[in-house]
C-alpha positions, 0 to 999 in steps of 0.5 A: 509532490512524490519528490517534495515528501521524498526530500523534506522527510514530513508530511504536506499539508494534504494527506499523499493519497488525497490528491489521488482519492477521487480518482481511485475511487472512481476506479474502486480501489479503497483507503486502508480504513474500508478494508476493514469493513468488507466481508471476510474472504472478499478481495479488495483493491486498496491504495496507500503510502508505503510505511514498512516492508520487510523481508524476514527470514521466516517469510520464505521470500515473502515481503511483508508491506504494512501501508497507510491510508489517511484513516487507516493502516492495512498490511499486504504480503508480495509473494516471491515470484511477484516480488522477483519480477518487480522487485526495483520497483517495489523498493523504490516505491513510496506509494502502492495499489494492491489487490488484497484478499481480506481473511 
């Protein structure tokens, strides 16, 4: 399904993440719409299609990822060590579980 949304540049008929949902939620990761339901300095594991990273200049080597949910868009930052170690990984990825600390 990765490959086919890859190739056709559109989206399915089913949301991405809908054919993983029941099974990162038994695994508590949540959709990008409940991040913004949980308690302020709580962390929280979400999973999303990646739309945008960036790695601006004013980041001090840190990227900037904004993810979509089928509900909900959250945005996360992958620290440089992180990003060094994983980065062919993270650039080839259409998809991403994170573990974000909410402020």
């Amino acid at each position: 399904m990765v490959e086919d949304y890859r190739n056709i540049q559109f989206p399915p008929r089913a949301y991405p993440m809908s054919f993983l949902r029941e099974e990162l939620t038994r695994c508590r990761v949540r959709p990008c719409a409940n991040v913004a339901t949980i308690r302020d300095g709580l962390p929280v594991d979400v999973a999303c299609v990646i739309l945008v990273w960036q790695k601006p200049g004013s980041a001090v080597g840190e990227l900037l990822i904004t993810i979509e949910g089928k509900n909900g868009v959250s945005r996360g930052v992958l620290w440089p060590d992180r990003f060094e170690a994983q980065c062919r990984t993270v650039m080839s990825a259409l998809m991403v579980s994170a573990y974000k600390q909410v402020r």
